[in-house]
Each structure stands twice: as structure tokens, then as C-alpha cells.
C-alpha positions in Angstrom: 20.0 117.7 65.7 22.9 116.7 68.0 23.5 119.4 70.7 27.1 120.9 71.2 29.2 120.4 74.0 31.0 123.6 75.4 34.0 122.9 77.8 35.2 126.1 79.6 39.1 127.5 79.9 39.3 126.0 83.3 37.7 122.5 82.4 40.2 122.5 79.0 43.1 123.4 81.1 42.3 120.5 83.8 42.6 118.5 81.0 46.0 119.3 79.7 47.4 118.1 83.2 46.1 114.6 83.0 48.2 111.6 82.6 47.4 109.1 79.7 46.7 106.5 82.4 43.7 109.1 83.9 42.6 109.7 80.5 42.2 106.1 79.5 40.3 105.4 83.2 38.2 108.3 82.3 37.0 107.2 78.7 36.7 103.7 79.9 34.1 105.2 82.8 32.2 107.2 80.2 31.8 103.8 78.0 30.7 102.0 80.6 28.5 105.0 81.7 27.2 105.6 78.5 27.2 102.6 76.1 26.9 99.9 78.8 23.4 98.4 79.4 24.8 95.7 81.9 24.1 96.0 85.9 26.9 98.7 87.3 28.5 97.1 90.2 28.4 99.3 93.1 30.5 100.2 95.9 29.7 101.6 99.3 31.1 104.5 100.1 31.2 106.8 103.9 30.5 110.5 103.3 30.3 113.3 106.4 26.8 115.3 105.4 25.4 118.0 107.9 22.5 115.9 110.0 20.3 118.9 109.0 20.9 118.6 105.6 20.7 115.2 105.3 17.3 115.1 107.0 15.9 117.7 105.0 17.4 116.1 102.2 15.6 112.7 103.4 12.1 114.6 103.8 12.0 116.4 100.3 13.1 113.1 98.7 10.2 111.1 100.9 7.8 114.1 99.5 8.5 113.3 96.2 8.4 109.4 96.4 11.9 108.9 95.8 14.4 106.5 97.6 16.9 109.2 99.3 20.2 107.5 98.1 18.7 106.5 95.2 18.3 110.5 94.6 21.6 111.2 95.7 23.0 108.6 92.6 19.9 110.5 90.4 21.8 113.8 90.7 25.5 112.1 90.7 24.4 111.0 86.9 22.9 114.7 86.4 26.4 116.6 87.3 28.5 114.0 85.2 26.0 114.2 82.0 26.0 117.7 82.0 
């Protein structure tokens, strides 16, 4: 059984104010997302994180064997399936 997908007031009302050009980009990224098995090219990007949370962030990903940025792409994918 296929599970449902529930989309809030808020989320439904974001919608409504996007242009045809940002819904296109955004079904195009959910293809390639979703349906592509290829190698994603990747981009690097410059965030500002807390040092302290960064380092904690660091040491709890060392704990569990995980690559920290990998991690931080890990829970990207997470928020965007959900």
C-alpha cells in the first residue's frame, strides 16, 4: 500500500504564489532526485554554523562512523523526502 501525502494550509498556500518557471525547476529537481540513478553533480557551498555546534555535530557523527558532511547531505535528503 502506497502511503498518503498530507501538505498543510501553509505548505498549499506557499504553493499558490509560485511562478510556473519555480514550479517547473521544482519538478525537474524532484525527477532528478527521485527517478535519477546517475551521479548528482555537486556544488560547494559556505554556510556560518556555531563552532560549538559544529563540533558537537562533528563528534556525534565520528561516534556513529559517519562522514560529518556526508551526515549533513543524509539529513538534507531526510527533510526534502519527508
Amino acid at each position: 500500500m502506497k502511503s498518503v501525502q498530507r501538505f498543510s494550509k501553509e505548505y498549499l498556500k506557499h504553493c499558490k504564489k509560485m511562478t510556473p518557471k519555480q514550479i517547473i525547476c521544482f519538478l525537474e529537481d524532484f525527477r532528478k532526485l527521485h527517478l535519477g540513478k546517475e551521479k548528482q553533480k555537486s556544488k560547494l557551498i559556505s554556510i556560518k554554523i556555531p563552532e560549538i555546534m559544529l563540533n558537537s555535530f562533528k563528534l556525534k557523527a565520528e561516534r556513529a562512523g559517519a562522514r560529518y558532511q556526508t551526515q549533513i547531505k543524509v539529513l538534507m535528503e531526510e527533510w526534502l523526502n519527508k
